[in-house]
N, C-alpha and C positions, 0 to 999 in steps of 0.2 A: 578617514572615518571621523565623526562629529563627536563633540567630545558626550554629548547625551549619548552616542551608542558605545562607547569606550567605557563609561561609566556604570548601563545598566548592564552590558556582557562583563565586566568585573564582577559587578553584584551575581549576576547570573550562575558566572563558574565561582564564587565561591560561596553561593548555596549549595549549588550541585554537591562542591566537594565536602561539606559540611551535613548534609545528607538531609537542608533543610530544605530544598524545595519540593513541595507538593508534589505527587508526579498523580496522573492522573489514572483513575481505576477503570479495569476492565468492564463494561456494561455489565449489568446483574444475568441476562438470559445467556453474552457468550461464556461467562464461567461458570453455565449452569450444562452448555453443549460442553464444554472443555471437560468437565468433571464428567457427564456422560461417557464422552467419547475415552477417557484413560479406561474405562470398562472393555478390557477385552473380550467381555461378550456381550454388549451391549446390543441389543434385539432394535432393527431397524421400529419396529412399534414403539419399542421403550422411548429411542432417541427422536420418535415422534412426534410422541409426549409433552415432553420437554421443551423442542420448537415450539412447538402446538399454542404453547401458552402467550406465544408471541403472534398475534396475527401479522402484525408487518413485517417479520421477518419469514413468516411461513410464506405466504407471499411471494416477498423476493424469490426461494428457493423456488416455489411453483413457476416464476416467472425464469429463472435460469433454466430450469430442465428443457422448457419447451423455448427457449434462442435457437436461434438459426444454428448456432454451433452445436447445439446438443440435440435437437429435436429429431424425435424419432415419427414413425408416419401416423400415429394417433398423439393429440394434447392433453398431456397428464394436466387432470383439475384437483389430484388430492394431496399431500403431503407424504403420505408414507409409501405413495407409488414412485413422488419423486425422489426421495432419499433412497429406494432402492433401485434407481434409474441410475442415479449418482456414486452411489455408493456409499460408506459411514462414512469413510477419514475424508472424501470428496467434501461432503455437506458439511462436516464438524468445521472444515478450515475456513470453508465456503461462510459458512454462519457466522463464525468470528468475524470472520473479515468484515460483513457485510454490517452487523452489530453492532459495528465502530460508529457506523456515519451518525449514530444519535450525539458522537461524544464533539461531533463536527459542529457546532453549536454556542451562541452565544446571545448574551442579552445586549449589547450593545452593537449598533450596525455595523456599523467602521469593524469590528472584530469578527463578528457573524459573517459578513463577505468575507473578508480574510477565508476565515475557517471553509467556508463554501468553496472557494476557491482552489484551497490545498485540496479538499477531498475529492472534487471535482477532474484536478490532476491527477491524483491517485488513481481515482479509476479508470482516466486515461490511459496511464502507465500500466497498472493491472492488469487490463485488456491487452495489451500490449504483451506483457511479461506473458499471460495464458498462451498465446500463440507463437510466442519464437518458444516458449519451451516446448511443444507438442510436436512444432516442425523442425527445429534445429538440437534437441537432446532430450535423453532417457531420463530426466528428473522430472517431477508431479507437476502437474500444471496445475493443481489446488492450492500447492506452496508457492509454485511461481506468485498465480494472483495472489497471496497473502502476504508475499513480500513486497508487490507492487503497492497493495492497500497501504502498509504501514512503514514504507519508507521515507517516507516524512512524519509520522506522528510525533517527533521529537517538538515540530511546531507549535502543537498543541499545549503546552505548560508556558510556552513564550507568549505568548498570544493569552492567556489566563493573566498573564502578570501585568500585559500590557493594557489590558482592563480596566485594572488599577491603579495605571500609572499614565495620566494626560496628556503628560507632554510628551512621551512613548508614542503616544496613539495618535498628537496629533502630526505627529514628523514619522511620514511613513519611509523616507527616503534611512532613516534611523534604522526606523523597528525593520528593515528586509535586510541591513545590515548583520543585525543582529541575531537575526534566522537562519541566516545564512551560516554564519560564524558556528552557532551553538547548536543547532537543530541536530546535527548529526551525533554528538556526544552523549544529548539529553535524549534522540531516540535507541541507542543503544540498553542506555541505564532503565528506559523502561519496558523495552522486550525483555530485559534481564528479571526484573521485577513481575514483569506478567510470566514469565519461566517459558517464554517464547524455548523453539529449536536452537542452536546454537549455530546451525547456516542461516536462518533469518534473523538472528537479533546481531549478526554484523551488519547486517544491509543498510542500515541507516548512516554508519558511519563510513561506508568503505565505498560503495555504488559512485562517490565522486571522485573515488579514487582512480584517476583515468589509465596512471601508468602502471597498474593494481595487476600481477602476472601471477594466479595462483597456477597451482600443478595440473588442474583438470576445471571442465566449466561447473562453476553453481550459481546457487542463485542471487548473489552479489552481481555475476557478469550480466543476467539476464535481465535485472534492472535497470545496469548501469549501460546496455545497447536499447533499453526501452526508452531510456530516459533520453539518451540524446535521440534515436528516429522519431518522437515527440515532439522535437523543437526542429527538426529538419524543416530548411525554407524560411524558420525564421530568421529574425533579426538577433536573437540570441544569443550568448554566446559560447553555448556548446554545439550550437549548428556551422560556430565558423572554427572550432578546432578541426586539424585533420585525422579523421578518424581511422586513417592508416596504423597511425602510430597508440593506437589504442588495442591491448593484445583481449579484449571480451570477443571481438569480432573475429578473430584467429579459432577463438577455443568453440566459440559457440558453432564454429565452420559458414563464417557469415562474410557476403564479398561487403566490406566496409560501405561502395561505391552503392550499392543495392538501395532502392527507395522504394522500401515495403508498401507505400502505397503503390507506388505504382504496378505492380504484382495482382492483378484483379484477384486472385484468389486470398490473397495475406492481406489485401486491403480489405474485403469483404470480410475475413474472416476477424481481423482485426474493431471491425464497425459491429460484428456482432458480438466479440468480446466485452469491448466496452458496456455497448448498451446494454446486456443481460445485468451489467453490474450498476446503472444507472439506474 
């Protein structure tokens, strides 16, 4: 490692530990659905409302309902016929999630691709995580995709810092060092800070934990088999570990050897996960 990336992950982890870095806040409209949806009677109109105020994100939801994965034989055109197509806790997670991509953002290019990039696998993954949870276990596919959305957000404070720091930004061979290193620490500390579930605010830090053998599948495993059939074929190098030796595939009841693309139905269904989230 270069001694610039030995130096700013120093700086890095003892901000962290000193509880001085910035971390970054939740969009104003998803903690306005979060604070909705804690309403255990909250009236699909109310949590309308609320979206409502956001046209782009009402949108998105309009545009999720009617994907190939959800679409029913008429096209919902209004918002509160899609939240009750979907459901409350469906859309609340859905919305967060989706909420995020404004935080994907930046004023300098070199960072702004970056950010694009990460988010861009996110919803790769997401996609991903929605359909091995639906086909291979009994946990939500709304949480899957929202731990696929945010299992890298830890990125995002590194990438703010590298903004401000030049010679960070201009040695990118550094700064992917240094994401690598820290991302999973710094996304923990702020699912913990957004008061994320406590099955998804491990996922940032654990999903690369490959030898990682809990008691039963959650949504750690579901990321962590998203993330490498992701890079499968690539040149990567979690496409050339043997995924035998990887016990998420055991739990999830998944043949290791299996290439979800090639499955016309998991690949389709896969293509339209993603896209609804694009």
């Amino acid at each position: 490692m270069s001694k610039l990336a030995e130096k700013v992950q120093a700086e890095l982890i003892q901000a962290i530990e000193n509880d001085e870095l910035v971390l970054p806040t939740l969009p104003e409209v998803a903690l306005r659905v979060r604070e909705a949806a804690e309403d255990p009677d909250i009236s699909i109109q109310a949590l309308s409302k609320v979206i409502g105020n956001d046209a782009a994100l009402s949108a998105r939801i309009i545009k999720v309902v009617n994907s190939p994965l959800l679409r029913t034989s008429r096209e919902i055109t209004d918002l509160q016929t899609a939240i009750g197509r979907l459901g409350i806790n469906y859309t609340c997670n859905l919305a967060v999630g989706l909420a995020m991509e404004q935080m994907f953002q930046a004023t300098s290019d070199v960072v702004d691709r970056k950010m694009r990039e990460v988010w861009n696998k996110s919803t790769e993954i997401a996609g991903i995580c929605h359909v091995l949870c639906k086909h291979y276990t009994r946990l939500m596919p709304d949480q899957a995709t929202l731990a696929g959305l945010v299992h890298q957000i830890g990125v995002l404070p590194i990438l703010t810092y590298a903004e401000e720091n030049d010679a960070l930004l201009a040695d990118s061979i550094s700064l992917n060092h240094v994401i690598e290193r820290i991302h999973p620490i710094l996304g923990d500390r702020i699912l913990s800070a957004w008061e994320f579930p406590e099955q998804i605010r491990q996922v940032p830090s654990q999903h690369l934990d490959f030898a990682r053998d809990s008691a039963k599948a959650d949504y750690v495993d579901i990321v962590q088999v998203a993330t490498l059939q992701s890079y499968l074929g690539s040149e990567h190098p979690y496409a050339q570990l043997d995924w035998n030796q990887v016990p998420a595939f055991t739990k999830l009841g998944l043949d290791p050897n299996l290439d979800m693309h090639a499955d016309e139905d998991l690949s389709a269904a896969m293509e339209a996960a993603t896209g609804m989230l694009q």
